[in-house]
C-alpha positions in Angstrom: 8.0 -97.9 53.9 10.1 -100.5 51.9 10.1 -103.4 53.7 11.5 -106.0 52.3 15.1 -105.4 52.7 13.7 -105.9 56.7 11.4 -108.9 56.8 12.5 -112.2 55.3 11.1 -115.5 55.2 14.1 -118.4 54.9 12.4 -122.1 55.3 15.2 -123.6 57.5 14.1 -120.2 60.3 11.0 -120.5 62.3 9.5 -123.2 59.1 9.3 -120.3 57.0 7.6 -118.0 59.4 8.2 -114.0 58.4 11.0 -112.7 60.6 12.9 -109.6 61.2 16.2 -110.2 59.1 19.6 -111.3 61.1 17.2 -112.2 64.0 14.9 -115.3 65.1 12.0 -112.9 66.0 8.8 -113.5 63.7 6.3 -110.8 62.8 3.9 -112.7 64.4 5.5 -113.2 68.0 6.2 -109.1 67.8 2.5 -108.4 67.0 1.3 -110.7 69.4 3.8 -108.7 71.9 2.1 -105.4 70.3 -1.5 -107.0 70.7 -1.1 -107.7 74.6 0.0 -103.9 75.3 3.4 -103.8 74.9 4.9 -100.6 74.0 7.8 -99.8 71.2 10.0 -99.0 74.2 9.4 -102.4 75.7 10.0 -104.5 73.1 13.1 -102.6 72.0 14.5 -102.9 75.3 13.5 -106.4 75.5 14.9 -107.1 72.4 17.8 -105.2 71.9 18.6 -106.7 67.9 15.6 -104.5 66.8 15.4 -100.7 66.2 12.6 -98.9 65.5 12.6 -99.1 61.5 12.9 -103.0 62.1 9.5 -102.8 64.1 8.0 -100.1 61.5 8.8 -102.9 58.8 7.1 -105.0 60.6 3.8 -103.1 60.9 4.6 -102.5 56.6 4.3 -106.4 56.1 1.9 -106.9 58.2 -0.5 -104.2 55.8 1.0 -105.0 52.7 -0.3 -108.3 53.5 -4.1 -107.4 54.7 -3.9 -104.7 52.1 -6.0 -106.5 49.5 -7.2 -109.0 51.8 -11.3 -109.1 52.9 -12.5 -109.6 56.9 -15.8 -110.0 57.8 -16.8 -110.0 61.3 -18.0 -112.9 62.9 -20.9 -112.7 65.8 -19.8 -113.8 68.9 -22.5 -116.8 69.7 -23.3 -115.8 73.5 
């Protein structure tokens, strides 16, 4: 999916922060929605600006942007 005519990033919105064009909702606040068990049906009721192919572009940033990225797990110390 094409995302960037979806996901902008304008410095005087959020400082810059990645949001969902026209709105003030960062891709970071919606995964962090997604990440405590939200559901697409929640958060598009919740938040009635976005449509399903505003929230795909969101998960299309967020990989583009891990996409050449490397994580290494981290022990827990106990």
């Amino acid at each position: 999916m094409k995302w960037q005519h979806l996901i902008e990033a304008n410095p005087d919105v959020l400082a810059g922060k990645p949001v969902v064009r026209g709105t003030r909702l960062s891709v970071e606040f919606l995964l962090s929605l997604f990440a405590e068990g939200w559901t697409h049906e929640q958060v598009l009721e919740n938040y009635p600006s976005l449509d399903r192919e505003a929230l795909q572009a969101v998960f299309a940033f967020s990989a583009d942007c891990l996409h050449d990225e490397q994580y290494f797990a981290q022990a827990l110390a106990a």
